[in-house]
N, C-alpha and C positions, 0 to 999 in steps of 0.2 A: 591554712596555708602550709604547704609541705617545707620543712627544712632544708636548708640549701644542702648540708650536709649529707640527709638523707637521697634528696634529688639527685647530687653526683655521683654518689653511691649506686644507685639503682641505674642510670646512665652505666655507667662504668661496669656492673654484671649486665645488662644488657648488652652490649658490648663484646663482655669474654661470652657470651653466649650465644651470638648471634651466628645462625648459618648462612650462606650465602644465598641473595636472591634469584637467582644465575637467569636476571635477564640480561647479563650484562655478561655475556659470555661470545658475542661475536657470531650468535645464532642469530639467520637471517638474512636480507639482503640488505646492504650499508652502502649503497651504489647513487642512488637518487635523492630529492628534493622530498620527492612523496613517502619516499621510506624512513627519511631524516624525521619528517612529520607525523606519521604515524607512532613511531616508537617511541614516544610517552605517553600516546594515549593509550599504549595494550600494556601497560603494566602499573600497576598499582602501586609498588611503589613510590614511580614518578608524581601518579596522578596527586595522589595524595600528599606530597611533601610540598609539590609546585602550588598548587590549591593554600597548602597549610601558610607557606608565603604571603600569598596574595591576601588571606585572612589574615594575619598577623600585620602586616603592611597597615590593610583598613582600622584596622583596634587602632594603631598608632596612631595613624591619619597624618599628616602633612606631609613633612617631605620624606617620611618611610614610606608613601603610597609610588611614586616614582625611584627612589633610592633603594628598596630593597631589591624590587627587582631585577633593575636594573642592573646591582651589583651580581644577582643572581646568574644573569644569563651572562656578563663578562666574565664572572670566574670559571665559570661554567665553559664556555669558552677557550677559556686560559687553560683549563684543566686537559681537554679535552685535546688541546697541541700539544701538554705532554704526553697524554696517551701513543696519540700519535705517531709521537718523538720516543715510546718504548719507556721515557723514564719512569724507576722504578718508585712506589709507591705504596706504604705497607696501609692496613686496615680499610682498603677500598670497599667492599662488601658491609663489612661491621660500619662502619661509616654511613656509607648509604642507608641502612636501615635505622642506623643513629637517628639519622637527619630525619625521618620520617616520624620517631619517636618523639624527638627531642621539637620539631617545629609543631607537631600535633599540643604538647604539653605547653609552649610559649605559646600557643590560641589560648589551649583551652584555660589556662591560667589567668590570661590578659597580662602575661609579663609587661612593663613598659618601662623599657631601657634606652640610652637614648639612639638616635639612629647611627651616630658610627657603632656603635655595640652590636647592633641590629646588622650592619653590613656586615663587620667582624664574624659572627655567627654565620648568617646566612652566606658570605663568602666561604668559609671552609667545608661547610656541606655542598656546594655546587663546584667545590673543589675534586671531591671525590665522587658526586654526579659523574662531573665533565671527565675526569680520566678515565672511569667506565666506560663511557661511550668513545674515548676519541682511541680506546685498543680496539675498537673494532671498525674504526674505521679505514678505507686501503687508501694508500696513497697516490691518490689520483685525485683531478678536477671534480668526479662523482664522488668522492670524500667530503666535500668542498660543500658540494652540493647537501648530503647527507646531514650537514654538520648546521648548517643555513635553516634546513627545513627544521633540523631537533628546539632549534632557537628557538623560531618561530612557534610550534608547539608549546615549545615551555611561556614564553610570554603568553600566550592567551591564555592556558593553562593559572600563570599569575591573575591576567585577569579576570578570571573568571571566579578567585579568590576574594580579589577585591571588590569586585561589582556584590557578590553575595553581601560582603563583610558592609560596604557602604550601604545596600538596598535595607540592610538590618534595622539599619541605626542605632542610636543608644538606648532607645527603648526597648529594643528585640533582643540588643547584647548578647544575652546570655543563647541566644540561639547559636553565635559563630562559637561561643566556647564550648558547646556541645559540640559542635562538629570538630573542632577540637582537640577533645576528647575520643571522638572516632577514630581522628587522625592517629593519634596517638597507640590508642589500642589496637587497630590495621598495624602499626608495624611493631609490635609487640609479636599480633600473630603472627607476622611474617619471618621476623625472629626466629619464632618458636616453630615453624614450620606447619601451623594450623592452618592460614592463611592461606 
């Protein structure tokens, strides 16, 4: 078991180290339903933090299998009107890849904290998801639209965390904390610009 100490420490240089993923730079079209949707499935990023969710959800099981998500895609949400709204917002980038690091390592770990903890965390990384996406999106009803579809995206994306994480069960376990552990290491390299 790694030290908590150590764990925040290594979070925290990852962190001051991190470059920006720059899918979240307003590249694209952000006009549609289908464009909203597609734009977590073409980055790695996303795919892997929303996944790492839906995994960690399942390890808990009961009411983190609806509750995490769920929080996921409302703050996510929330975030994403300030974007929209221009409010400013420091370590948006480093965050994101945080998130990607940090829900990879609560898989691969099997943290189990209890589920407002669980939302707590998982709320501030789809905090800085969602202001990501909501600067790029215009302000129009096709915003509206863009913003509906990314949802959409991301919950099945959760689910499809979970369906793995349940299909496992406890005998398989230690499969969802490998992946995990991929999660985790994906945005290490994305950090570090390997990736």
């Amino acid at each position: 078991m790694i030290p908590a100490k150590r764990l925040c420490l290594s979070a925290i240089l990852l962190m001051a180290a991190a470059m920006p993923a720059y899918a979240h730079v307003g590249v694209g079209t952000t006009s549609s339903l289908m464009a909203g949707f597609m734009h977590p499935l073409s980055g790695l990023d996303h795919m892997t933090a929303m996944i790492a969710v839906g995994l960690w959800a399942a390890l808990k099981g009961g009411r983190a299998i609806w509750a995490w998500p769920l929080a996921f895609i409302g703050v996510l949400l929330g975030g994403a009107a300030l974007g929209m709204a221009h409010v400013p917002m420091p370590f948006v980038e480093p965050g994101i890849l945080a998130s990607v690091v940090a829900l990879g390592l609560l898989v691969a770990l099997a943290v189990d904290l209890p589920v407002s903890a669980g939302v707590a965390i998982i709320g501030l990384f789809a905090l800085f998801h969602g202001r990501a996406h909501g600067t790029e999106v215009p302000e129009n009803a096709g915003g509206l639209e863009y913003m509906a579809g990314f949802a959409i995206a991301t919950a099945l994306l959760h689910a499809v965390g979970i369906a793995a994480g349940l299909s496992l069960g406890q005998r398989l376990r230690g499969l969802a904390r490998v992946a995990g552990a991929a999660c985790a290491a994906i945005g290490v390299g994305l950090a570090f610009g390997v990736v």
